[in-house]
C-alpha positions in Angstrom: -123.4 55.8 -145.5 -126.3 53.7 -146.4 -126.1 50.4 -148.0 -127.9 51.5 -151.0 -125.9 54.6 -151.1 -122.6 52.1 -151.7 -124.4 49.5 -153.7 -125.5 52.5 -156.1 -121.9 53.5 -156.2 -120.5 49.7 -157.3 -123.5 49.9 -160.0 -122.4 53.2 -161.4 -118.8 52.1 -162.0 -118.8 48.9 -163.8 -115.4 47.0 -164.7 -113.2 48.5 -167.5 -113.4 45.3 -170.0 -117.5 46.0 -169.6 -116.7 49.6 -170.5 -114.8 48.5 -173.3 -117.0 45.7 -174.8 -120.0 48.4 -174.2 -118.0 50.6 -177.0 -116.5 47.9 -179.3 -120.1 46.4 -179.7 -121.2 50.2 -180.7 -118.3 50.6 -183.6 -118.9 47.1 -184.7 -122.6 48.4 -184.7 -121.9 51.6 -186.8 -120.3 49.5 -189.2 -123.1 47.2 -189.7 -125.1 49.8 -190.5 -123.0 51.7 -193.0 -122.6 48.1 -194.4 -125.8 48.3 -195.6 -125.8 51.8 -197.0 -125.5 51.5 -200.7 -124.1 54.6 -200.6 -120.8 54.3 -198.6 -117.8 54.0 -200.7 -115.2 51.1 -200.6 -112.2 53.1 -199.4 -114.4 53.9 -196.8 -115.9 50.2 -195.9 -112.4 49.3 -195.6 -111.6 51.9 -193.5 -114.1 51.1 -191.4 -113.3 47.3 -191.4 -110.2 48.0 -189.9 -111.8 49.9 -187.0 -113.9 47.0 -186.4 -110.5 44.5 -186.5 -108.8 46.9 -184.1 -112.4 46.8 -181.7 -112.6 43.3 -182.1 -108.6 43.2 -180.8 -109.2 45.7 -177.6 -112.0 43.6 -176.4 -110.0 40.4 -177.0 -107.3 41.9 -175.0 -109.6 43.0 -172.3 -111.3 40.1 -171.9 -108.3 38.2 -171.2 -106.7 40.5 -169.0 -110.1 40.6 -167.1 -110.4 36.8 -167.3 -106.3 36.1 -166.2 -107.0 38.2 -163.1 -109.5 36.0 -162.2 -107.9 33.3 -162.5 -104.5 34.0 -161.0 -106.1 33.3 -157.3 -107.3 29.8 -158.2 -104.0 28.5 -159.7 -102.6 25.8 -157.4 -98.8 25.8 -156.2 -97.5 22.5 -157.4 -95.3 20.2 -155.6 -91.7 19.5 -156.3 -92.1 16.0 -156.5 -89.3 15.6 -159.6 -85.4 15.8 -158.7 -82.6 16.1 -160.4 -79.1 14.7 -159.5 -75.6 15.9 -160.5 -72.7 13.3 -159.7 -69.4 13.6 -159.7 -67.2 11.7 -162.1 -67.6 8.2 -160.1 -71.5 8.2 -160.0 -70.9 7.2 -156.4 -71.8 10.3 -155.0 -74.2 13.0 -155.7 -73.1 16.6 -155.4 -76.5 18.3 -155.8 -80.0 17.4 -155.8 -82.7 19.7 -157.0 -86.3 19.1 -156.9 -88.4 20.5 -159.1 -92.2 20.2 -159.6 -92.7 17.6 -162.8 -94.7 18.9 -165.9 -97.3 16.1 -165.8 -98.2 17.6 -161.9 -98.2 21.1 -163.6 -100.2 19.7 -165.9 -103.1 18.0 -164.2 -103.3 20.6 -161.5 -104.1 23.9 -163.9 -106.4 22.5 -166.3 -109.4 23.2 -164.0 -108.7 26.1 -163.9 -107.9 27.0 -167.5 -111.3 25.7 -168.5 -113.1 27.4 -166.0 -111.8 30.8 -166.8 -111.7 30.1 -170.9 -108.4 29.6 -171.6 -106.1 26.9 -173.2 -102.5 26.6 -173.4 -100.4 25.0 -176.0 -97.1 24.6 -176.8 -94.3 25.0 -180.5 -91.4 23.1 -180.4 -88.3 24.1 -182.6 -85.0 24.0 -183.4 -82.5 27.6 -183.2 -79.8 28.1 -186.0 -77.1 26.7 -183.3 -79.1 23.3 -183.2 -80.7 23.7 -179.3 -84.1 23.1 -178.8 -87.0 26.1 -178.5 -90.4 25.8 -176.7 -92.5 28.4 -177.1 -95.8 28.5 -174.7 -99.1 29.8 -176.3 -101.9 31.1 -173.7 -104.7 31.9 -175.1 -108.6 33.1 -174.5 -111.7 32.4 -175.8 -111.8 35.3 -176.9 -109.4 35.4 -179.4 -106.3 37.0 -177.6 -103.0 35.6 -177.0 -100.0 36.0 -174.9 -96.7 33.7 -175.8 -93.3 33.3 -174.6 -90.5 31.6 -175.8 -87.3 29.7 -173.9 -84.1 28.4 -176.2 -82.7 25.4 -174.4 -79.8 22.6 -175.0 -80.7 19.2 -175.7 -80.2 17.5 -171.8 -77.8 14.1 -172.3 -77.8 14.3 -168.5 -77.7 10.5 -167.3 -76.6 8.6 -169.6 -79.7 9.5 -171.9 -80.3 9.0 -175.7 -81.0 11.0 -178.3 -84.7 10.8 -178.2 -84.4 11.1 -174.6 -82.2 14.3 -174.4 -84.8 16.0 -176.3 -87.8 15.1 -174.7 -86.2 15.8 -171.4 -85.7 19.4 -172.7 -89.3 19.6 -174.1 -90.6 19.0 -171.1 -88.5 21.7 -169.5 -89.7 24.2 -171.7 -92.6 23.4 -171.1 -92.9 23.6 -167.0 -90.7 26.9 -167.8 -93.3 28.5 -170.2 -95.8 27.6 -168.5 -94.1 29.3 -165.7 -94.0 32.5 -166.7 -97.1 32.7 -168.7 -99.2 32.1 -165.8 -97.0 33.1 -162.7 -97.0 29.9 -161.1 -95.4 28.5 -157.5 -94.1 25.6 -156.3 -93.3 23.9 -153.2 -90.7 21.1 -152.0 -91.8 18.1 -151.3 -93.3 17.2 -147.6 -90.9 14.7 -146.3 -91.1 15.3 -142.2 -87.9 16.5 -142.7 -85.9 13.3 -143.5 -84.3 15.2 -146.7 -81.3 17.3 -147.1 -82.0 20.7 -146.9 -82.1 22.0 -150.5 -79.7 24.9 -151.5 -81.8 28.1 -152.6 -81.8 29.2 -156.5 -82.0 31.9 -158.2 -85.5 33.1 -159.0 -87.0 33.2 -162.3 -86.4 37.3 -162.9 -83.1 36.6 -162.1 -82.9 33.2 -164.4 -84.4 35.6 -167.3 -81.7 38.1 -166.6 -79.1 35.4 -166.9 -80.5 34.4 -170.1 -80.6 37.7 -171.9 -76.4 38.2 -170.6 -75.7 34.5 -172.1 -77.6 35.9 -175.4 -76.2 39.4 -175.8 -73.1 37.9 -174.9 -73.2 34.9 -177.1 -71.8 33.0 -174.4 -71.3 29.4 -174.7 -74.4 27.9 -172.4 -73.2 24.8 -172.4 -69.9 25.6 -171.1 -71.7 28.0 -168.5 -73.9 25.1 -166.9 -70.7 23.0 -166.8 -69.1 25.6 -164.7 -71.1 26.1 -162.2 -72.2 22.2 -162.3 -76.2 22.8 -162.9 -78.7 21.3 -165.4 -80.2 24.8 -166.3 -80.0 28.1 -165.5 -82.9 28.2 -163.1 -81.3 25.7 -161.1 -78.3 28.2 -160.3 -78.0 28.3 -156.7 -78.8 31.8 -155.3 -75.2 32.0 -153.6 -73.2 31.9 -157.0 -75.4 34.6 -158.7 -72.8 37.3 -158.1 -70.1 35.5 -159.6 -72.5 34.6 -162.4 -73.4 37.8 -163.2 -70.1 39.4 -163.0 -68.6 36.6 -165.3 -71.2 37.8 -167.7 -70.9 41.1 -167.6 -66.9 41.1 -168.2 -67.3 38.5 -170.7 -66.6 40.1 -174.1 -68.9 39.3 -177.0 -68.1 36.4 -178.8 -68.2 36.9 -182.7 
C-alpha cells in the first residue's frame, strides 16, 4: 500500500470530537439563522435554543474527553515522600508506617500538564449531617464541561493534633484522594537504596471505593472500623486484611 493511499485514509476519518464540533457548529448555525427570521414563532426559538444548549453540552463533553486522553500519558507518577505513623499506646514504638505521596508534590507536578491540555481543577469543602468533613474535586475544561467526585472523611486527630489541625489534615486528604480518581494518577515509594522497611501492600483504590460504599449502605461506624484494623483511612488498609474487611461488612446488619 502506498503512502498516500494510507495518508488519504487518516484524512478521510477524522477524530470523533472533530465530527461532533463539525455538527454542533451547523445546529448552532441553523439557529442563528432562524433567529433572524421574523417569522419564526417563540415556542419555536425556544425550542430551538435548547437544541443549541444540548450542542453546546455534546461538544463540551467531547472536547474534554478528547482533551483528558491526551493528557493521561503526560501525567507524572508522584513520589511518596509523606508517611504516616501508627503507635501503639506508649508512642515508643511504631506499628505501621505508610507513605503516601504529599498533596503539595501532587500539586506542583500536574499543573503543567493541566494548563497545557486546558483544564483546571478545584476543590468544595463541606461538612455531612454526621459532622465529618467532604471534599469534593471539580475537573473541568475549557470548554465548559465538568467531571466531579466527592469523598466524605472524619476529621484526623491523629498525633496529638488540634482542632484546626484535624481538619486541615483531612482537607488535604481529600484532596490527593480526588484528585486521585479524577485523573487516574500513580504513585511511587520513596527511593531510599533500600535502607527502609519494606512497606506492607494496600488495598487499591477500586477496592478502597468498594469499602466505602459497604461502610455507607451499611451505616457502619467509620471511625470504629479504622480503629479496628489500626489505619488512618480506608485506602491505607493493608491488602492482607481485605477479606476479613469485606466479610465484616457484608454480615454487618444495617444500623438504623
Amino acid at each position: 500500500m502506498s503512502e498516500a493511499a494510507l495518508t488519504i485514509r487518516e484524512d478521510a476519518a477524522p477524530p470523533a470530537a472533530q465530527v461532533q464540533a463539525s455538527e454542533t457548529t451547523a445546529i448552532i448555525s441553523m439557529i442563528e439563522r432562524a433567529a433572524r427570521d421574523p417569522s419564526v414563532d417563540i415556542d419555536k426559538m425556544e425550542r430551538l435554543m435548547l437544541m443549541q444548549e444540548r450542542a453546546l453540552e455534546r461538544r463540551a463533553r467531547a472536547a474534554y474527553a478528547e482533551a483528558l486522553a491526551l493528557m493521561q500519558p503526560e501525567l507524572p507518577s508522584v513520589a511518596r515522600n509523606g508517611k504516616i505513623e501508627i503507635r501503639d499506646k506508649s508512642g515508643n514504638n511504631v506499628i505501621q508506617s505508610t507513605a503516601y505521596a504529599r498533596w503539595e508534590d501532587i500539586n506542583d507536578a500536574i499543573k503543567p500538564a493541566l494548563a497545557k491540555h486546558g483544564f483546571s481543577l478545584s476543590f468544595k469543602v463541606g461538612m455531612a449531617p454526621d459532622g465529618k468533613i467532604t471534599v469534593t474535586g471539580i475537573l473541568m475544561h475549557r470548554e465548559g464541561h465538568q467531571e466531579e467526585t466527592t469523598i466524605t472523611l472524619p476529621h484526623d486527630a491523629t498525633g496529638s493534633k488540634n482542632a484546626v489541625q484535624a481538619v486541615g489534615s483531612s482537607t488535604s486528604y481529600g484532596k490527593r484522594y480526588t484528585a486521585g480518581m479524577l485523573l487516574n494518577l500513580t504513585s511511587h515509594g520513596e527511593d531510599d537504596d533500600g535502607k527502609g522497611a519494606v512497606q506492607p501492600a494496600v488495598i487499591t483504590d477500586e477496592q478502597s471505593g468498594q469499602i466505602n460504599d459497604l461502610i455507607t449502605a451499611k451505616r457502619a461506624n467509620i471511625d470504629a472500623f479504622l480503629k479496628y484494623f489500626r489505619v488512618e483511612c480506608v485506602p491505607d488498609l493493608p491488602a492482607k486484611a481485605l477479606p476479613e474487611a469485606l466479610d465484616m461488612l457484608n454480615r454487618m446488619q444495617v444500623r438504623p
